[in-house]
N, C-alpha and C positions, 0 to 999 in steps of 0.2 A: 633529165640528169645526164649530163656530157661524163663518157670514159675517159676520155682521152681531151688534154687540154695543150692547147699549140702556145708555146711562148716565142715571141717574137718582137722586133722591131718593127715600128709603121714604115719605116724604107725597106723593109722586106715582102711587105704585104703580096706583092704576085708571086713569089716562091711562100710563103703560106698557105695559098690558096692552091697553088699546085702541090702541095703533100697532103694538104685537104680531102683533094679530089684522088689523089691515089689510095688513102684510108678510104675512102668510101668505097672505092671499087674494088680493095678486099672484104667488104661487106660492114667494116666499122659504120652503126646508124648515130653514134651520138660522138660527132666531136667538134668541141666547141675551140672556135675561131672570131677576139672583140667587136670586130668590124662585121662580122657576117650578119647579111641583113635578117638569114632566118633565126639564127641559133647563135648569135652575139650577143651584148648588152642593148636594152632596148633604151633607147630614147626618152631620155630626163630622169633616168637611174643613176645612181652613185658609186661611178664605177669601179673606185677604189673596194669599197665592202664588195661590189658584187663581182670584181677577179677574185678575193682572199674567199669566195662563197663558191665559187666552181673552183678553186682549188682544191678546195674539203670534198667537193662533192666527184672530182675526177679519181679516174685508178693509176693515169701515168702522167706525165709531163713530157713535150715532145720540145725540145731549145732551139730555133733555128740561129748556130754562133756565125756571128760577123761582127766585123767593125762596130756596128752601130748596136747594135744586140751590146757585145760586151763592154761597152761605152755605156749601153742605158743603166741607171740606177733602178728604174721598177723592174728592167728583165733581173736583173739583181736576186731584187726583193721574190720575184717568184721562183726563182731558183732553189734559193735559201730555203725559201718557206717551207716550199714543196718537200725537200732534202728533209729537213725538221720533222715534217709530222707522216714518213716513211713512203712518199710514192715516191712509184717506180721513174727515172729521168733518164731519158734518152737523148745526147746531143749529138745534133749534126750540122756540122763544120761547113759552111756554105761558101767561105773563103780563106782568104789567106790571113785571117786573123786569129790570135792565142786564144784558147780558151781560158775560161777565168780559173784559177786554182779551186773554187769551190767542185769542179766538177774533175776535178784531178783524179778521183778515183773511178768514175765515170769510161765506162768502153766509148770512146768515142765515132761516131762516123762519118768518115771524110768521103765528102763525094767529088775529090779531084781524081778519082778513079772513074768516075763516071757514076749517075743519078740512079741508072738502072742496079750495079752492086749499091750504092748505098741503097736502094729500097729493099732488096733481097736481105739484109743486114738487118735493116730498120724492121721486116716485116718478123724474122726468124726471132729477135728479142722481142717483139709484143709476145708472139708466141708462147717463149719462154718463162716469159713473167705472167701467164694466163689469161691471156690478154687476145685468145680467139676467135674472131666475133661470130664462128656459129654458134658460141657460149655466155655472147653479152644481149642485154635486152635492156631495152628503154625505162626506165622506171619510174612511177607515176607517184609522184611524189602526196598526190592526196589520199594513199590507200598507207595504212598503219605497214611499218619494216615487222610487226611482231602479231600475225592473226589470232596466237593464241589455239584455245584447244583446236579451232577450224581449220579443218587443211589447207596446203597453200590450192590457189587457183594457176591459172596460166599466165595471168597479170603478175601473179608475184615472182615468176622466172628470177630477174635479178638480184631477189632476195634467197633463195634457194641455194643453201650454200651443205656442206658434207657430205652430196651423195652424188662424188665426183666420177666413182668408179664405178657405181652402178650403173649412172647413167651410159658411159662408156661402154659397161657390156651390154645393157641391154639395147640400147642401138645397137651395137653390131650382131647382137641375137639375132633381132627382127630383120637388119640386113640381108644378112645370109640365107635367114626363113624366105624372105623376099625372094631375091635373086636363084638362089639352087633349091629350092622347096622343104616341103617337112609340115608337120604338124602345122595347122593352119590358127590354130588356141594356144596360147601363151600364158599361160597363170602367173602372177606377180605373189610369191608367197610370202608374208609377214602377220606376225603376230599384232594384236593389238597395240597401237601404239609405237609402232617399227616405225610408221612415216610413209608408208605404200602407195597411200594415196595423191600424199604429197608430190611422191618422187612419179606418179603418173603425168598427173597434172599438173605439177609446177618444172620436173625434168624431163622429161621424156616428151609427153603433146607441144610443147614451145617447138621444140627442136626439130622433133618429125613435119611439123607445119610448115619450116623453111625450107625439105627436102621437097624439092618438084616431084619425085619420084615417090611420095606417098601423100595419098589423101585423108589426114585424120580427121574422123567426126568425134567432137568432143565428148568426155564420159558423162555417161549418167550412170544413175544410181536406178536398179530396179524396183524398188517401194514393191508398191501392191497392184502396179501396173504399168509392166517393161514395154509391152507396144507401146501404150501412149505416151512412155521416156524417149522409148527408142525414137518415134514421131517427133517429139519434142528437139531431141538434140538435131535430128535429120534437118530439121525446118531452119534452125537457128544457123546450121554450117550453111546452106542453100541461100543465106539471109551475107553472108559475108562473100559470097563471088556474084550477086547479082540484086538488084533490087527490088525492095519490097513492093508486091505487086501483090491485089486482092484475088484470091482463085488459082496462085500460084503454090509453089512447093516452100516458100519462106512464109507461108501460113500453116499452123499443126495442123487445124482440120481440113486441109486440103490435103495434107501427108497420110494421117488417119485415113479419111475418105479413097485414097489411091490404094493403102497395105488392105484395106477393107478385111481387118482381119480376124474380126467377130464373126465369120463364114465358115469357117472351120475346116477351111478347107489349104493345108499347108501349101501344099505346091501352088495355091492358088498367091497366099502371101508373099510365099519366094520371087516368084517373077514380078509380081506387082513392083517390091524391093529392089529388084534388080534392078529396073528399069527407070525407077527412080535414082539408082547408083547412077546408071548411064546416063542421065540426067545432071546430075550434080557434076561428073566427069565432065561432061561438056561445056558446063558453065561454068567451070575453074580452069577449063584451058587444059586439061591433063590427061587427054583419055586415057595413054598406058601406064596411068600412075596406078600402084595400088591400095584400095581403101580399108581402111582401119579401124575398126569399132574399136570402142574403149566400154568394158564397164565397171564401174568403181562399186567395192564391198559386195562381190559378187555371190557371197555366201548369203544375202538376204534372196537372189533368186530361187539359190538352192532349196532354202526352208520355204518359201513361195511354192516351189513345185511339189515339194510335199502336201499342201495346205489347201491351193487353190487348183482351179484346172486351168484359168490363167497361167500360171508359171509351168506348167506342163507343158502346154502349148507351145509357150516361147521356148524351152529348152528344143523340143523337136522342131521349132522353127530355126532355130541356131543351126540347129545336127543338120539338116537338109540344105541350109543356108550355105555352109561354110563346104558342105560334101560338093558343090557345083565349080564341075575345074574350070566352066568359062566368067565364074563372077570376080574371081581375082580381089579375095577379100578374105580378111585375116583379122584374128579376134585377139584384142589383149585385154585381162582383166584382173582385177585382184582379190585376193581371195585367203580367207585364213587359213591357217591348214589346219584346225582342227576339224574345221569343214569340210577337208580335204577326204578326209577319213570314209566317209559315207557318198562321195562324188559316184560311184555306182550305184547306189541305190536306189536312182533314179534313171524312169529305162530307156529315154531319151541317152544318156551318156553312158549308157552299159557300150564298151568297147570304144570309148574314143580314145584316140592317143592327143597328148599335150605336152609343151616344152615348159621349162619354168625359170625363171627370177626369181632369187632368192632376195630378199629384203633383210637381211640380220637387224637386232637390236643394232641402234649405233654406241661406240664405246665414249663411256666419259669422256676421255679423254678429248676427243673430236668434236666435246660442245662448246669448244669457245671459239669456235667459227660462227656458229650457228647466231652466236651470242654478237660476235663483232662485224661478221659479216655484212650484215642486214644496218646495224648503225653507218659502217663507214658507206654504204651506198645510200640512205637518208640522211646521210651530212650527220650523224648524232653522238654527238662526244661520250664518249664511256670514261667515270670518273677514276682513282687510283684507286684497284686494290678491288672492283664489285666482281669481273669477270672471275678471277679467282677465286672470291668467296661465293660465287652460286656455282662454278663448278666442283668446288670442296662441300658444297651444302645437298650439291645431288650425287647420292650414294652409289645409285645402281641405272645401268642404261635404262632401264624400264622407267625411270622418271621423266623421260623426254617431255611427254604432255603435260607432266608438271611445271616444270621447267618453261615451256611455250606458254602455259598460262599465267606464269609471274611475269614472263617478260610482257605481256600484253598487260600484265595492272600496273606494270613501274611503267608502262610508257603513256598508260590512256592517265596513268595519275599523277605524272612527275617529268613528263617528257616535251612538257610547252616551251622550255626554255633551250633547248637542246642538247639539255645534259643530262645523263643520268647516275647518280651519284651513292656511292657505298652506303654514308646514312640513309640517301633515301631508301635504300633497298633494306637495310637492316632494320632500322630503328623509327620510317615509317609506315613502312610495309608489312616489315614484321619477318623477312626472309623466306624462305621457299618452303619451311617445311609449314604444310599447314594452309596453304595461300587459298586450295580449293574451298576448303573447307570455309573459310572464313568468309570469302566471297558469298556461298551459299548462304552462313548463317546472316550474313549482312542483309543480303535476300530478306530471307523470312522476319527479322528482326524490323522491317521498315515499316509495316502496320501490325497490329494486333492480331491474333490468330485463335479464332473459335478452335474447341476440340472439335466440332464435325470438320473445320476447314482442312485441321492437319491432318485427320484421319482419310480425305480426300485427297491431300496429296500423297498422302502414304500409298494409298487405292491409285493414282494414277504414276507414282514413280516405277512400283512394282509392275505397272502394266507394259514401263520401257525397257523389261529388263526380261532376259531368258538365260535357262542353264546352258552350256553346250556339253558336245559331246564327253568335253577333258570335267564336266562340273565346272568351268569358269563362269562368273559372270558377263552376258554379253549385251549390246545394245540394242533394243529392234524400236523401228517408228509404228507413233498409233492416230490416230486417227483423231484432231481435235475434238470432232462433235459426241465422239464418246469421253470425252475427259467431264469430270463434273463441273456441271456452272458456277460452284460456288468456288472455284480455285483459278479462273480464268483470266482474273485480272494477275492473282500471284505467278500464274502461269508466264503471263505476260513480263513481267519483271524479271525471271529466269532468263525467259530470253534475250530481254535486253544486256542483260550482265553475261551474257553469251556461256551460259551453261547448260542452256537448250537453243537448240534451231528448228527454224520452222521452217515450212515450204509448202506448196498450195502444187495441186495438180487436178485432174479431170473427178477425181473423186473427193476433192476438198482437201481442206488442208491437214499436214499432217504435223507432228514433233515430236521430237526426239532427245535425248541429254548430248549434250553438244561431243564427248567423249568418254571411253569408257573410265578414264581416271578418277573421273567423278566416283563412278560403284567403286574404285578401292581407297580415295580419298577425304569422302566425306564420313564421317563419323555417326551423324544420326542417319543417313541411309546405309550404311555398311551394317547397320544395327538392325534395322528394320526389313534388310538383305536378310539377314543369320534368325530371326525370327520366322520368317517367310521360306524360308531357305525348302523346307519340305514338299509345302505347296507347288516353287518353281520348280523342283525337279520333278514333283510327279504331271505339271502341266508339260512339260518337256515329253516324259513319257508316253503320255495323251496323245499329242500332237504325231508322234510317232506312228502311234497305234493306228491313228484318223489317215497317215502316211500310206502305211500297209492297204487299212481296208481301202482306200480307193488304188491303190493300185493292182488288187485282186478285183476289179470289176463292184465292190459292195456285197461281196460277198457275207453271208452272215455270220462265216466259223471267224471271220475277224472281229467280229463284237465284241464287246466286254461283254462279260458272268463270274457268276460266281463271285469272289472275294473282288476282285479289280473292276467290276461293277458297284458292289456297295459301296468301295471306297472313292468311286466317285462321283457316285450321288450323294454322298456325305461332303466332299467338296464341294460339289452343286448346291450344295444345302448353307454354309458355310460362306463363300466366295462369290454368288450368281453374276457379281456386276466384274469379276477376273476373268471371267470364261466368255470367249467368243460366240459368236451365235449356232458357227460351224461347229463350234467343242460342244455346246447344247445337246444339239443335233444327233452329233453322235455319240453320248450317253443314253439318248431318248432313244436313240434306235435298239440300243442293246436294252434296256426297261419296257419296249414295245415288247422285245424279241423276250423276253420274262414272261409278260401278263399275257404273252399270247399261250403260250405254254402252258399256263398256270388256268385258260381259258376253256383250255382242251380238256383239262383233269374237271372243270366245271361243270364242261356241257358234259360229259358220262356221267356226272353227279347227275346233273342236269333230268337229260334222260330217262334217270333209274329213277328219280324223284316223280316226274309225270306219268311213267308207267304205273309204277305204285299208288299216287294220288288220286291218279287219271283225268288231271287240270288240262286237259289237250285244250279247253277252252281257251286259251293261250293265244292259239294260233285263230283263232275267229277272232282276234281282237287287233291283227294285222301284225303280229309278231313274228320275224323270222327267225330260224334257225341260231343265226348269230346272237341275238335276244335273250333267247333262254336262260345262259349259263348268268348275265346279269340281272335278268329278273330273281331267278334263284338265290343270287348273292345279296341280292335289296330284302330278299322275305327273309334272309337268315342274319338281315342288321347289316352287311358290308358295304363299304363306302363303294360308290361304284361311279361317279363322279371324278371329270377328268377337271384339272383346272387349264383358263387358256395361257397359252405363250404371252408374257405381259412386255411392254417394252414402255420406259421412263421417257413421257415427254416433259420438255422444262418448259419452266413459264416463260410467259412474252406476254407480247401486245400484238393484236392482228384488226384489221382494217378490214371484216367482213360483209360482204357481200358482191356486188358487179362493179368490182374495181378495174375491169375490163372495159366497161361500158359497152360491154355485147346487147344491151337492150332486152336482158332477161327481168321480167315485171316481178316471177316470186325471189329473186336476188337482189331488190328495192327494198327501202332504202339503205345505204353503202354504211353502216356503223362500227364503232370500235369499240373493240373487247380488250379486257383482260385478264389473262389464261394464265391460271394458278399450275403450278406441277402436278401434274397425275398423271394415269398409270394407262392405257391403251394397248387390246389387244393385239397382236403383229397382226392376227390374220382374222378372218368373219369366223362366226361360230357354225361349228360344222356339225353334220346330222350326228357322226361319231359322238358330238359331247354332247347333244341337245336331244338324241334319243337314249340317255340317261339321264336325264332329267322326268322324259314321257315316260319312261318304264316305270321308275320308281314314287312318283307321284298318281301315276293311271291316267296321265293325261292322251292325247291322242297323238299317234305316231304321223307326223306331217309326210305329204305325198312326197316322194323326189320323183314322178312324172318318169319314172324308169329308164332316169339317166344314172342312178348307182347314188351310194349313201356314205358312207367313211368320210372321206376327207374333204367331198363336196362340199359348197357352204347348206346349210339349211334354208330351206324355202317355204313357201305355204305355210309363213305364219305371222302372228298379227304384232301389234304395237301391245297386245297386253299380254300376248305368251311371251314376247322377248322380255317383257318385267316380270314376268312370276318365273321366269329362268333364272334372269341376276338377282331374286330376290332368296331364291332355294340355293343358289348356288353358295352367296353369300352366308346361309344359315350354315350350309354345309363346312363352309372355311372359317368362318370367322370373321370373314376381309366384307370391306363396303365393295362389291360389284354394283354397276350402276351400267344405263344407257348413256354415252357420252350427249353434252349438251352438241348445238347445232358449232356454236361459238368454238369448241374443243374439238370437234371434227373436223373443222375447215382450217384448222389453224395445225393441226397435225396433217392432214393431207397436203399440205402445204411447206411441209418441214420446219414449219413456223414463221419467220420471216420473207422466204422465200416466195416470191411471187410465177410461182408455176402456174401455167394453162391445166394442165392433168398433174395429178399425183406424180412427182420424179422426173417430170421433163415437159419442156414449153418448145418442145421441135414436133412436129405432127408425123415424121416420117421414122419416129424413135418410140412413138406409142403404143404401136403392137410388143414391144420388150416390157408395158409396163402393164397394160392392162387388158383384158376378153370384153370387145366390144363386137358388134355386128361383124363385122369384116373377118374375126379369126375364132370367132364362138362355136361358130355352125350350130345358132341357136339353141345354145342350151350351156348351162353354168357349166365351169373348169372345176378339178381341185386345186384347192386356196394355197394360194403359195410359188406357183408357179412360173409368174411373171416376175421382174425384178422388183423389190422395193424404193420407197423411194428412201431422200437422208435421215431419217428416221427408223428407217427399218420397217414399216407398216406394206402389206403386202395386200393388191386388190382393191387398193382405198379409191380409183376409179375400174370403174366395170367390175363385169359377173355380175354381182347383186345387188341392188338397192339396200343402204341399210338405214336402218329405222334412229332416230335420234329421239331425244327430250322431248326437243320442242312442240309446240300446238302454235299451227297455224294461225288462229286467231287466239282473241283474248277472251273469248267466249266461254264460261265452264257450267256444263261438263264439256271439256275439248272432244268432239268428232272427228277432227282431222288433224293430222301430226304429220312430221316431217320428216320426209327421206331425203336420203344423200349420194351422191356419187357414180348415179348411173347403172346399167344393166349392162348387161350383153345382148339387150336387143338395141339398144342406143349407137345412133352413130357420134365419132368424135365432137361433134359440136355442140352436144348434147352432155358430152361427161367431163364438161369443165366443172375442178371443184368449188367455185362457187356457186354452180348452180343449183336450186331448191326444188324439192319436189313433195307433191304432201299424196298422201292416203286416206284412208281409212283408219283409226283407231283399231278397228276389230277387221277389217280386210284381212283375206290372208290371199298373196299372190304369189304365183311362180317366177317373178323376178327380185322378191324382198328376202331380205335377211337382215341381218343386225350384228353389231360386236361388240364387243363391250370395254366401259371404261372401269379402273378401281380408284377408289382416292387414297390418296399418299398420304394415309395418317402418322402412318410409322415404317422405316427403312425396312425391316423384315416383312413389310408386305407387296415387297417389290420382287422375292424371288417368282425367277423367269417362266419355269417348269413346274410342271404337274410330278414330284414327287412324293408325292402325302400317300399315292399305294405304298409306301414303304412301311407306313403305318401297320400295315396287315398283314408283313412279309412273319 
């Protein structure tokens, strides 16, 4: 799209070509000249329609007047036109001939003074009429004038229109921070829906891009993992000063691989970074330029560093980052301020100093730029009478994302012909107020909706939504593979009608609601917000709490008791598939820190009970000390039965066995299953839950070989104790526990589709993160849990222990030999692929087997996660 359009005479054409060439070299990129072989009319076009088409689509008109000029009738017509539909015209007098009366009002510039004053003339009126090209940008005519709830990006510069003055001071903010020093953090403050991000990346990144004198790396968004964003954007600016080469810094995991910053070792990160800075310097040509992080919604780091020790990490890699006076790099980012509020509570930024950008609501009044801006640089006619009824129709500045959202449905549903028209916008749009909403219901309204299905999306809208500090509601992203299967097509749909976005990174994909307008827009979740409303503020609370205890080290006076413990294992009990794994976690840790207490008033039971009885025969029966207070509790009737940690896998279809074709004989022959939805324990059954089983039954307490018993998996036992476990266990709940078949094991360690070598990763030098094989065992089992999971959430599903499965080897019955899975920690990696088989004994009992168990999914309440049924006896 040409700014700037040259009218002219064809006996002018070499003084064309020469004011041409002087707009260019004040930096004008788009001015369109008929003849020019780049950016003229092209060859066998009708060039009548296509002058009157870059007419509409220029901001000025430049007239070179002569004889033949004001002699021609088409310089005429472009004159007039231009005049007519409000661009800016600028004539300059190239001889000693009259200008035409149409241009009588017109400043005119004569250049019988000399070519040099008339350009100083020519250049001070572009100016004037806004017309500065470190403020014009090229615009790409196949990307929508109107994104809608989505912020603008960098491409959409020329559309970016009433955040004239911001962008003005915050350039000369950062300037000045540049050149005379200061605060190296900059926070971009606006409230929801202000535009901050917009004015990031559609104002401010364009512009700092043209400055030699700063090197901006485009913003990311922190998610649930700011190094591998930070990696990501780093790779992609490295991708635009030099070429994509394999093993280079324009690959993320070659950027990843360089920050290596799974080490934990900060200063080790920093230089790595630096050096890659120095790098990027070099191959932009700029070494004394200075570099820019940007990062967008920066309050999701904040809540990160409360949550994860990832975001901890990065915030003290930022603090170390930005404290180094020879890395010459300066952070901007944007950030709400309710967020603002708690920015110390995190000990990474205790004491940092920061400059700020204020983003205000923008006023009413100012949205009918927003509104025409964007059409007259897509050529698109605005009809009589709409701009003023969507500005009379939005009440309050806070409507902006409403507002961007109508103008994206009148343009994707009325905007082919390049007009947009007052009825269209009233009468078949339906007007602004309401437009989210209805979009939404049109959503859901396009196929038929089971009650599980809705009650599913209601379970996953409330999953993208959190209190903040003010009680607002605010957006946070989750994680697709936790969203339930049965909503993922409707899911899909959302996003298409762009009321959620999606985006995929190293940890899979995630979404989002595409803005917060939604939560105060739509009607049936604004409902089911105010119903829930309880639950999100005390999960807020939670999270807070989980804040605290890890920044005391885990200490235990941070736990929940007392009342704020009941109340939320009654949540737990209530909600299981709302609460994170980490929120589990730490509920369970304060319910351990209960029953241990409650274990200690036991054992002095305990005690005084075998003094008096004088049952010491107890202890000849291989029972320790720990033992006691729960044998005690089984003779006196108490449930002493833990249940395991359960995790929802969903159905598929899996192609099991040596899909590899590694040439393993018992992974012969390669068949396909299909995997119904059931239930999987995260972790192997550990001595802690499987010697309440022994105790209370009188069975025998299995060896742990005096490597320790709690949270180790259990060992030393056969194919028919792991069944009279799941079957007692099962008596004990109520719930079907079962051994998983071989088909449901391999299809879960696998994350289901996924064609992984081990459980969670098919890179061999990433396997010690996932699983305890020969190499990091030091021969003998781990406690369960310790490794990463794979996408599932299943934890140990290769190495530590063999676990025992359904299946029988052959078809022979009574079956003698049954099958294990997954490997030991005496196995090396080539050995703990998850499709390979392995079989036993029925009745063996070995010090590298164990077993975990499956439940079937008869009914949704047998899905919660947690062992809290001791509540029962509270």
């Amino acid at each position: 799209m040409s700014k700037i359009f040259l009218s002219h005479s064809s006996q002018d054409n070499a003084i064309a070509e020469q004011v041409k060439a002087r707009l260019e070299e004040w930096g004008h990129r788009s001015v369109f000249l008929d003849f020019d072989p780049d950016d003229g009319i092209p060859a066998g076009r009708y060039w009548k329609k296509e002058l009157y088409a870059k007419l509409h689509e220029c901001q000025a008109v430049i007239i070179l007047c002569s004889h033949a000029s004001m002699a021609s009738r088409w310089c005429f017509a472009e004159v007039t036109h231009a005049d007519a539909i409000g661009k800016h015209v600028f004539p300059i007098q190239i001889d000693d001939s009259v200008a035409d009366p149409i241009l009588i009002d017109k400043q005119v510039i004569n250049v019988t003074a000399g070519w040099d004053q008339a350009y100083r003339r020519l250049e001070k009126g572009l100016l004037a009429a806004g017309l500065d090209p470190k403020n014009l940008f090229d615009w790409d005519g196949t990307r929508p004038p109107y994104p809608g709830l989505l912020a603008l990006q960098e491409q959409d510069a020329p559309i970016f229109f009433g955040r004239e003055k911001e962008i003005r001071e915050g350039l000369a903010l950062l300037n000045r921070l540049r050149d005379f020093g200061g605060p190296p953090i900059t926070l971009m403050l606006g409230a929801s829906g202000s535009g901050k991000s917009s004015l990031m990346r559609a104002g401010l990144l364009p512009r700092l891009k043209r400055d030699p004198q700063w090197l901006a790396i485009d913003p990311f968004r922190p998610l649930k993992a700011p190094f591998d964003e930070l990696a990501r954007v780093l790779s992609q600016r490295f991708s635009q000063v030099m070429p994509l080469l394999q093993g280079m810094p324009t690959h993320v995991g070659y950027v990843q691989e360089r920050m290596r910053w799974r080490e934990n070792d900060t200063t080790q990160v920093v230089e790595a970074f630096l050096l890659l800075i120095e790098e990027l310097r070099e191959k932009a040509g700029s070494r004394e330029s200075t570099v820019l992080m940007m990062i967008d919604q920066c309050e999701e780091l904040l809540v990160l560093g409360g949550a994860n020790e990832e975001g901890d990490r990065f915030l003290a890699f930022l603090r170390a980052l930005l404290a180094r006076p020879d890395g010459r790099l300066m952070l901007l980012a944007t950030v709400r301020p309710d967020v603002l509020g708690s920015f110390y509570e995190y000990p990474a930024l205790r004491g940092v100093r920061y400059n700020t950008i204020q983003v205000p609501q923008m006023k009413v009044d100012d949205f009918a730029s927003l509104i025409e801006g964007p059409a007259e640089r897509a050529g698109l006619k605005l009809g009589q009478g709409i701009v003023q009824a969507m500005i009379h129709d939005t009440e309050t500045s806070d409507a902006l994302p409403l507002l961007a959202f109508t103008l994206r449905q009148l343009y994707d549903g009325y905007g082919d012909d390049g007009l947009l028209t007052l009825e269209e916008y009233r009468d078949e749009l339906g007007g602004l107020d309401g437009c989210i909403a209805r979009a939404a219901e049109a959503v859901l309204s396009a196929k038929p909706l089971s009650e599980k299905e809705l009650s599913d999306l209601q379970t996953a809208l409330l999953a993208m939504v959190r209190v903040n500090d003010r009680g607002q509601y605010a957006k946070q992203p989750v994680q697709w593979k936790d969203m339930p299967p049965s909503i993922h097509e409707l899911l899909e749909r959302f996003v298409t009608a762009r009321l959620m976005t999606s985006s995929s990174n190293d940890y899979g994909r995630t979404l989002e609601v595409a803005h917060e307008a939604l939560l105060r827009d739509w009607p049936r979740l604004t409902d089911w917000l105010k119903d829930n409303r309880s639950f999100l503020v005390w999960q807020e609370r939670l999270r807070v709490a989980i804040r605290l205890y890890r920044n005391n080290n885990g200490k235990s006076d941070f736990l929940y008791r007392g009342f704020q413990l009941a109340e939320a294992l009654d949540w737990l009990q209530k909600k299981p598939d709302s609460l994170s794994p980490e929120d589990v976690q730490f509920i369970m840790a304060g319910q351990r820190q209960k029953l241990q207490k409650r274990m200690m008033v036991c054992t002095l039971v305990g005690l005084m009970f075998l003094l008096m009885t004088g049952t010491y025969g107890l202890a000849l029966e291989g029972y320790r000390f720990v033992h006691i207070p729960l044998k005690v509790q089984s003779l006196l009737g108490k449930n002493i039965h833990i249940e395991p940690t359960m995790v929802q896998i969903p159905g598929g279809e899996i192609q099991m066995g040596d899909v590899e074709y590694m040439g393993a004989q018992l992974s012969k022959p390669v068949t396909t299953h299909t995997i119904k939805p059931f239930g999987l324990s995260a972790y192997e059954v550990t001595f802690k839950e499987y010697d309440r089983f022994a105790i209370e039954t009188g069975a025998n307490l299995p060896s742990d070989r005096g490597w320790g018993r709690d949270d180790r998996p259990v060992i030393n036992v056969s194919w028919d104790d792991a069944k009279k476990y799941a079957d007692w266990l099962s008596e004990k709940t109520g719930k079907r526990y079962r051994l998983p078949s071989g088909g449901e094991w391999e299809y879960a360690a696998r994350s289901g589709d996924k064609q992984h070598t081990w459980a969670g990763t098919s890179e061999p030098d990433k396997l010690e993160a996932y699983a305890v094989f020969d190499k990091n065992s030091q021969k003998k089992t781990a406690v369960v849990g310790q490794k990463k999971p794979n996408s599932f959430g299943l934890y140990d599903m290769t190495g530590n222990v063999f676990e025992w499965v359904e299946d029988c080897y052959h078809d022979a019955m009574p079956c003698s030999l049954r099958v294990i899975r997954g490997g030991s920690y005496l196995y090396e990696p080539e050995d703990l692929h998850v499709t390979s088989r392995d079989t036993d004994g029925a009745e063996n009992r070995d010090g590298d087997v164990g077993f975990r168990l499956a439940l079937d999914r008869d009914a949704k309440e047998h899905m919660i996660f947690l062992k809290i049924k001791e509540r029962g006896s509270e």
